[in-house]
C-alpha positions in Angstrom: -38.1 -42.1 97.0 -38.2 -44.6 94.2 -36.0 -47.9 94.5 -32.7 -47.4 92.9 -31.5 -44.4 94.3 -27.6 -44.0 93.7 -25.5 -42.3 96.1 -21.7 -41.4 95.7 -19.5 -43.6 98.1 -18.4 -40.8 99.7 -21.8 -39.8 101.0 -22.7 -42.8 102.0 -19.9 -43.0 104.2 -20.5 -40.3 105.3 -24.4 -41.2 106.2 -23.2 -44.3 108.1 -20.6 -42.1 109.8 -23.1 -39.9 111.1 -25.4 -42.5 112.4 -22.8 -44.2 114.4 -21.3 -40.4 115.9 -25.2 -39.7 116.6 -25.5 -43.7 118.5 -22.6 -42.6 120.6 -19.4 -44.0 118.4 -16.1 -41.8 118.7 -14.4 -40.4 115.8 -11.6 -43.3 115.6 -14.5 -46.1 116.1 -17.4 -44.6 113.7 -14.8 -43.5 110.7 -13.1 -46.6 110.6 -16.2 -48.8 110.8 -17.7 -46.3 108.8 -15.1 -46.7 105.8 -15.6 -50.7 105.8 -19.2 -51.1 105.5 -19.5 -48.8 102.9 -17.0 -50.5 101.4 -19.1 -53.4 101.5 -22.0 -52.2 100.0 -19.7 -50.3 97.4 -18.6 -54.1 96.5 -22.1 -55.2 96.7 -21.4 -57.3 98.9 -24.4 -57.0 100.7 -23.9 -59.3 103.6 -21.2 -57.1 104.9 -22.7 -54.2 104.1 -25.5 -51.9 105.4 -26.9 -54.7 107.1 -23.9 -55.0 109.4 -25.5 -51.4 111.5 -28.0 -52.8 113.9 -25.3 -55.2 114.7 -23.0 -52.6 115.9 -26.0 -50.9 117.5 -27.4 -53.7 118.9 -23.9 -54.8 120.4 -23.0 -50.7 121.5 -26.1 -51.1 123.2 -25.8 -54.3 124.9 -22.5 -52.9 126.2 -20.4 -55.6 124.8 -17.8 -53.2 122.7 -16.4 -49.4 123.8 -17.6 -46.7 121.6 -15.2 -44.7 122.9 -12.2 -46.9 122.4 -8.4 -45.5 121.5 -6.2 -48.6 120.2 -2.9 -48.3 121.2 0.2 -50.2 119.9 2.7 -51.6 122.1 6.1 -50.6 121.6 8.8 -53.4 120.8 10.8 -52.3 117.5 13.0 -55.2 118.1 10.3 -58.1 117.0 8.3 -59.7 113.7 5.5 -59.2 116.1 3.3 -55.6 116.2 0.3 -56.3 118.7 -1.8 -54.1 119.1 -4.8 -53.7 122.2 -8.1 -52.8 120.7 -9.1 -51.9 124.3 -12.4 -53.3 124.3 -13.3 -51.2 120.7 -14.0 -52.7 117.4 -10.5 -54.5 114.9 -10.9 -52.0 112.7 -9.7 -48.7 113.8 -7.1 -51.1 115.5 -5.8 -52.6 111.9 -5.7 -49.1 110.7 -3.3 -47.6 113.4 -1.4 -50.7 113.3 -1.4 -51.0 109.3 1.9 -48.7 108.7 3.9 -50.1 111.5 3.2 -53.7 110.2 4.6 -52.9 106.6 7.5 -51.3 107.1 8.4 -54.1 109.8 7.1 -56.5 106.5 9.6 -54.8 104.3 12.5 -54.9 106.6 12.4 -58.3 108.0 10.5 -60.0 105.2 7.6 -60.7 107.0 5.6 -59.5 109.7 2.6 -60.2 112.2 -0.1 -58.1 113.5 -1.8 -59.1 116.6 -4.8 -57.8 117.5 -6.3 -58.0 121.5 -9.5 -57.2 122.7 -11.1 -56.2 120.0 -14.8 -57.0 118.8 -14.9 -57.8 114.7 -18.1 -57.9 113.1 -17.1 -57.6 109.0 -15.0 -59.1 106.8 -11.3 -59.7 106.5 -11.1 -58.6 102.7 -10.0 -54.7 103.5 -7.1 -55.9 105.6 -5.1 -58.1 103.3 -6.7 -55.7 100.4 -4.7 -52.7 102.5 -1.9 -54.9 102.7 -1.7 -55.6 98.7 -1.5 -51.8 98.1 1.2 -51.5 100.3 3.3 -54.2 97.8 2.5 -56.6 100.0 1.5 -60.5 100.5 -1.3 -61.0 103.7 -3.5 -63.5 105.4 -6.1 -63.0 108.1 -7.7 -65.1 110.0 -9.7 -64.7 113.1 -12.3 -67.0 115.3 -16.3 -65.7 115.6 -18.5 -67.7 118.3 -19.7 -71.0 118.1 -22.2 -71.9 115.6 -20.8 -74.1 113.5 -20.6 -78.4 114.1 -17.0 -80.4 113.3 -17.5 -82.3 110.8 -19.4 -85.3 112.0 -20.6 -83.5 115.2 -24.1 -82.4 116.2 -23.6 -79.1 117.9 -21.8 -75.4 117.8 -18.8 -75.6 118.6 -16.2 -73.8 116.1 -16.7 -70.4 114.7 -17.1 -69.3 111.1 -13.3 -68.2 111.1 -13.4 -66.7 107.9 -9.7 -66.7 106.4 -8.5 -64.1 103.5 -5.6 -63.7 101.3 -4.1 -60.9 99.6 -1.6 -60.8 96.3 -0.6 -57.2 95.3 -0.4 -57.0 91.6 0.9 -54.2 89.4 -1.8 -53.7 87.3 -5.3 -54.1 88.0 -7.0 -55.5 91.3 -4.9 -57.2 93.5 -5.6 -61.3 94.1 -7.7 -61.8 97.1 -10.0 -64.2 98.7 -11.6 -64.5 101.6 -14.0 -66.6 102.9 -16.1 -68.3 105.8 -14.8 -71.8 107.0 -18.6 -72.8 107.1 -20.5 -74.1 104.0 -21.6 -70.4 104.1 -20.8 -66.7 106.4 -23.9 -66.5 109.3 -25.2 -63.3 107.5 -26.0 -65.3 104.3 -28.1 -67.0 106.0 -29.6 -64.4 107.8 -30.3 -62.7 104.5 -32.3 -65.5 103.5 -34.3 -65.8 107.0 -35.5 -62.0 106.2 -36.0 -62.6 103.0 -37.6 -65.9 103.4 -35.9 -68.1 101.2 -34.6 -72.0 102.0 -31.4 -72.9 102.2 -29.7 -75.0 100.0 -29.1 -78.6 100.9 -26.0 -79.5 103.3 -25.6 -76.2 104.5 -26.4 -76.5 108.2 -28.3 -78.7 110.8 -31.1 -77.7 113.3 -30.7 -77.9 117.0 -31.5 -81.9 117.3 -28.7 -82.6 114.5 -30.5 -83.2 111.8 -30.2 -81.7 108.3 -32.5 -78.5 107.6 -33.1 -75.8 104.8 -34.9 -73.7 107.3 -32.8 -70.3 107.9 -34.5 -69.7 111.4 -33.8 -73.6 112.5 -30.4 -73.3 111.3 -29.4 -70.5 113.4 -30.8 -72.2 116.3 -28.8 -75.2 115.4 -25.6 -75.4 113.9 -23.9 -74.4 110.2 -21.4 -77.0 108.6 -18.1 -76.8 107.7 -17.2 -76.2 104.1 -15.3 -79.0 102.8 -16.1 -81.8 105.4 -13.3 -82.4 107.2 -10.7 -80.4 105.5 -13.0 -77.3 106.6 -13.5 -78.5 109.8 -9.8 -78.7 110.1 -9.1 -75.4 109.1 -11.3 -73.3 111.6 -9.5 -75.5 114.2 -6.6 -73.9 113.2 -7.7 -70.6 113.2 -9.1 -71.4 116.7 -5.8 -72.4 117.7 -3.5 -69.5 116.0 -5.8 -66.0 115.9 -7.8 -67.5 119.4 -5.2 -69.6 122.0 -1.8 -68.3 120.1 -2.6 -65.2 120.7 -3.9 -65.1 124.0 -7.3 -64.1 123.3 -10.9 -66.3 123.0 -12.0 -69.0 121.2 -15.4 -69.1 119.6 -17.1 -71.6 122.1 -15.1 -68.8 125.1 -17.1 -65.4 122.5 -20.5 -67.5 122.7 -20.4 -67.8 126.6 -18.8 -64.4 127.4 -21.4 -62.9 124.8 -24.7 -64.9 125.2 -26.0 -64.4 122.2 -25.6 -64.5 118.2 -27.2 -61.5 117.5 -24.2 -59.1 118.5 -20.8 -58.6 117.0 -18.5 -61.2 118.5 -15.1 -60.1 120.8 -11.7 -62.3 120.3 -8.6 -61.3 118.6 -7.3 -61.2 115.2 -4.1 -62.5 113.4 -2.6 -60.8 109.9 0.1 -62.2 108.5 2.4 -59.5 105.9 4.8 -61.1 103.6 7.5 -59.1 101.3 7.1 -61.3 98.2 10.8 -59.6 96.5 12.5 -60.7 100.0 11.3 -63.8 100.0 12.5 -64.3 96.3 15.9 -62.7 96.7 18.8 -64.1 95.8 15.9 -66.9 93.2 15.6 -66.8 89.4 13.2 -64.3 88.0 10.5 -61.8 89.3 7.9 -63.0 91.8 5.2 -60.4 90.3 6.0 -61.7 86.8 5.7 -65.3 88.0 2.3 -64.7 89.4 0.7 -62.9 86.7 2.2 -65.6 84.0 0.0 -68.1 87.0 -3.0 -65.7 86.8 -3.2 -65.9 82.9 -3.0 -69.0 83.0 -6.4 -69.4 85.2 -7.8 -67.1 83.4 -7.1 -68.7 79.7 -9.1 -71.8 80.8 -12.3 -69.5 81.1 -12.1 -69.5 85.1 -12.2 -66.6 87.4 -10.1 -65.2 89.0 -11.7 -64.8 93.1 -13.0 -61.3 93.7 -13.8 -60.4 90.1 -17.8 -59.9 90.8 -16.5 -57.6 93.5 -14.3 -55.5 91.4 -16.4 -55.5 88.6 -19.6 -54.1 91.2 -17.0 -51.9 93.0 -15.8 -50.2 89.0 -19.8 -49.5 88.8 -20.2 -48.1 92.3 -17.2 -45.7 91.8 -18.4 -44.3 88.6 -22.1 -44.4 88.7 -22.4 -44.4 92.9 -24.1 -47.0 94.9 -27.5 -48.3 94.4 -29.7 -48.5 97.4 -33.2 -49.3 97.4 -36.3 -47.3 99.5 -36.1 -49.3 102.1 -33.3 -49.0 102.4 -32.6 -45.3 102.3 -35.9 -45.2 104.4 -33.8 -47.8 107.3 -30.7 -45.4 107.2 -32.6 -42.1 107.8 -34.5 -43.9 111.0 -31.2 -45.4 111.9 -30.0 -41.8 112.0 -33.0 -40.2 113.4 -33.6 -43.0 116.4 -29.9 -43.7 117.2 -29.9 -46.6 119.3 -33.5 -46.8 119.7 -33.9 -47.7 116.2 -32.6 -50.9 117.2 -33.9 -53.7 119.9 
């Protein structure tokens, strides 16, 4: 097969469903994980994407996650909060059963919290405040990973990556979302560019003595840095403290030691926050929507863009034309379907 093979979204959901129902996955654990990577490599967003397989494999086989988990929501009309027990499975099919009990609580109260237990995450947080924004809603998530990034002026892994994503829901168009690693950069960019053999740029991470490095490979043996400095740093100790202690579940330094290792999908909780923007403004001069977009034109009429727009823009393509996947990797999915776990080490 020649590189640049297109395939309709649909099928290749469908491909990655199969591979995880042949590795053992249940139906509730392989659709739901199933839906989000392709969604990732529908967004090209690559590190997220297809990539993100022998992870699950690698961590299904290492018997750190349930394939055969059923999340189940605990029952407490009364409160903000919706929790939800992953029972050992990945966040996703979790956030999904969870999803419509946490928006009509949003609507009614005004705002609402999903909590997330024992659950093992492994993708991004975009598709949980993006499910949020179609629902009319506001969201942020937030959740720990394991330790592998240094505090600002430290020398060793101590924080997580704790990426952190917010969601706007707009009327027309994409919704408003960012999301993003509180290290310089998310550990499967630089991954990526250790199979792919390229430096890193400068102030990115440290190797295992403290010093700086644009080796990939000496950088995941060391540490990543915190975006920002200190204002990074200071931010993943937050998310430590509300999606890791708050919530009752582990912090990232408690994931590296119950885990062992980097190389499989890390277990903690998760936190997402849902916000009714016309509650919050009733009762206040003018429309909240209207507000917003008069603030998004306004970004956008200095020439600056808006977050997410490469994202949309790849996700318009993928839709109409289907998603582009090269021989290898077409090659890598039909082994990963054809080996099951034994494709993976």
């Amino acid at each position: 097969m020649i590189d640049g093979t297109r395939l309709p979204v649909a099928e290749l959901d469908e491909r990655i469903e199969a591979i995880l129902r042949g590795a053992g996955l249940n139906e509730v654990q392989a659709g739901a994980l199933a839906r989000v990577i392709g969604a990732g490599e529908r967004d090209a967003c690559k590190s997220h994407g297809l990539y993100r397989i022998d992870g699950v494999l690698r961590t299904v086989r290492a018997g750190k996650v349930r394939p055969d988990a059923i999340p189940e929501i605990e029952a407490d009309d009364s409160s903000a909060i919706v929790r939800v027990n992953a029972r050992g499975g990945f966040a996703n099919p979790a956030f999904e059963l969870a999803l419509p009990h946490l928006a009509e609580r949003a609507r009614r109260l005004g705002l609402a919290a999903l909590v997330i237990n024992d659950c093992t995450h492994f993708s991004a947080l975009w598709p949980e405040v993006e499910a949020l924004t179609a629902q009319g809603l506001a969201g942020i998530a937030m959740c720990p990973s394991y330790a592998s990034v240094a505090p600002a002026g430290g020398t060793r892994p101590l924080l997580g990556t704790n990426p952190l994503a917010f969601g706007w829901p707009r009327a027309e168009g994409d919704p408003y979302v960012f999301d993003f690693a509180t290290s310089v950069a998310a550990r499967g960019e630089i991954e990526l560019r250790r199979r792919a053999g390229e430096p890193l740029p400068e102030g990115w991470a440290i190797d295992d003595a403290g010093e700086p490095t644009r080796d990939p490979a000496a950088a995941l043996s060391g540490a990543m840095l915190p975006f920002g400095g200190h204002k990074g740093s200071a931010i993943s100790t937050m998310i430590e403290l509300l999606a890791g202690i708050m919530i009752g579940d582990l912090t990232s330094p408690e994931v590296l030691e119950e885990l062992g290792s980097t190389t499989l999908a890390p277990m903690h909780g998760e936190l997402i926050l849902a916000f009714s923007p016309e509650a919050f403004a009733r009762g206040r001069p003018g429309d909240p929507f209207a507000r917003a977009e008069a603030l998004f034109e306004a970004i956008l009429g200095q020439g600056a863009r808006l977050p997410s727009q490469r994202r949309y823009a790849a996700r318009a393509v993928s839709m109409a034309q289907g998603v582009t996947l090269s021989s290898a990797e077409i090659a890598h999915l039909d082994r990963l379907l054809a080996e099951g776990m034994d494709a993976v080490a």
